[in-house]
N, C-alpha and C positions, 0 to 999 in steps of 0.2 A: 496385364502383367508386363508387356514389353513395354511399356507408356513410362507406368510404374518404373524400369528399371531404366531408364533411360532418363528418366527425373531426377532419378539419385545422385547424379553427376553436379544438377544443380544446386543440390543441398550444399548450404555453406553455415557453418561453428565459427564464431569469429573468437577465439579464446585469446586473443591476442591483446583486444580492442582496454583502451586506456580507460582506469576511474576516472567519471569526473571530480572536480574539487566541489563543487556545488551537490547541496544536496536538497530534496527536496520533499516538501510533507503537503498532503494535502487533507481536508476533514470537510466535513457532509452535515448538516443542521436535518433532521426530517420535519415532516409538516405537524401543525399542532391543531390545537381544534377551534381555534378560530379563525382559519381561511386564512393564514398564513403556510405560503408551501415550501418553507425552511430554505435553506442556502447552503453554499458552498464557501472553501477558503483555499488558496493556494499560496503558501509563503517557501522562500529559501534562502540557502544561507551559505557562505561561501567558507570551506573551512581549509586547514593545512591539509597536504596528503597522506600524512600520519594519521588525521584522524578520520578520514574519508577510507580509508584503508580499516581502519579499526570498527567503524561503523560496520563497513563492508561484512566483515569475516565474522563479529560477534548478533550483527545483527538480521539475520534468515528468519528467529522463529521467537516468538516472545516468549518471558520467562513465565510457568506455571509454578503454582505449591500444591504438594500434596500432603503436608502435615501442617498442622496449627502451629501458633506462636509457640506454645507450651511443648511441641514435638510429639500431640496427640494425635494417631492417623485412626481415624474416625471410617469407617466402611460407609462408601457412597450410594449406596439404597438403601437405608434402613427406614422402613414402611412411617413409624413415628419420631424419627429425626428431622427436624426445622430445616430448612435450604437455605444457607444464608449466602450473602454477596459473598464473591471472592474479590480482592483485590488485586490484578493483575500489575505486574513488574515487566522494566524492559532490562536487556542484556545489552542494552547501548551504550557507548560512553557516556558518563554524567556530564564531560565537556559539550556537547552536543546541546546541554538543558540549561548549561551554564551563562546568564548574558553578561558578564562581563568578557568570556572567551568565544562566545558566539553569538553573532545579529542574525535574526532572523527577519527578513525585508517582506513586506504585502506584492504577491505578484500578481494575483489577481483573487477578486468575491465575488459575488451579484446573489443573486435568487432565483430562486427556480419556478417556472410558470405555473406547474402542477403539480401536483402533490402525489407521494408514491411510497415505495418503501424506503429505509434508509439503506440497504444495502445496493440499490439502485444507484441513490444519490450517491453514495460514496464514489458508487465505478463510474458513475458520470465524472465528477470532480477530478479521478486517475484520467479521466480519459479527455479532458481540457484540457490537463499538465502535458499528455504525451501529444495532444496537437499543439502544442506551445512549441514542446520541442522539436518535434518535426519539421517546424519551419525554417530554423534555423539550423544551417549548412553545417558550423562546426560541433555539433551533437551527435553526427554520422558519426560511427563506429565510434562510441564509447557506453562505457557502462554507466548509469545515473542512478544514484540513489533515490527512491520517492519512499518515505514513512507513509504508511498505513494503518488505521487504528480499528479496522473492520474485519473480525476472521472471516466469516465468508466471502467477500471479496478479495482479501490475501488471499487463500488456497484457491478461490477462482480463477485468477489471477497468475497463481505459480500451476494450476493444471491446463489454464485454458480452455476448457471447458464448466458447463456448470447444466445441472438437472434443470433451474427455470431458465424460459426464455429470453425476458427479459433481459439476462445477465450476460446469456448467451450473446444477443443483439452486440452489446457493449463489447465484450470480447473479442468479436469481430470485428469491432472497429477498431479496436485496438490494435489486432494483429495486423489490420490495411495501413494502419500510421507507422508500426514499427518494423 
């Protein structure tokens, strides 16, 4: 306990730390069934700080529906009801999708050696982005956008922890980079 409290000193919140103008996305290929072990992508794109900001504040948690087109809200277990696809929505600026107001540039792809799950792949790919930035000196103390299109590795990600291993592994590198 006295270790513990004497740690606490060192705990530091940086709420101060500036957006960057760049923002960054990365996506994850998983493997298919002919001995390809799928690949990664990291691209970014450098926008105003209006819209780094808007990004920011609108985009924490992707958009759900709970009623149909028609404005039928249908009860989610019913024993002889069909499952059908839902189409997920984002709460992002459409300026962000838009390429005549924003370029989005190749930073880095390749492929992956062996083959796993996709939510693996994904925190792999988050976790090349954040040793990208790591290295470079003026990325200290600032906040970075990276888009993510994988819920369990988002919530893994925003808890830090996660129930499989594997995940776990990743997150701890992650927290040694940042």
């Amino acid at each position: 306990v006295w270790v513990m409290a004497g740690l606490i000193l060192s705990m530091v919140a940086d709420l101060g730390a500036p957006l960057a103008t760049t923002i960054f996305a990365t996506d994850a290929q998983g493997a298919d069934t002919e001995g390809d072990c799928g690949g990664f992508g990291i691209v970014a794109a450098k926008v105003e700080a209006e819209l780094a900001l808007e990004a920011y504040r609108r985009g924490h948690s992707p958009g759900k529906t709970v009623v149909t087109l028609d404005g039928d809200i249908r009860p989610l277990h019913k024993p002889l009801q069909e499952i059908t696809c839902t189409v997920p929505f984002t709460n992002l600026p459409s300026a962000l999708f838009d390429p005549t107001k924003t370029k989005w540039v190749d930073i880095l792809s390749g492929r992956w050696s062996r083959a796993d799950h996709i939510t693996l792949g994904e925190a792999r790919a988050v976790l090349k982005l954040i040793c990208l930035l790591a290295r470079r000196p003026e990325n200290r103390r600032a906040r970075v956008l990276s888009l993510e299109d994988n819920r369990p590795c988002q919530g893994a990600f925003a808890k830090g922890r996660s129930v499989a291993p594997g995940l776990n592994f990743i997150l701890r590198r992650r927290a040694a980079h940042t």
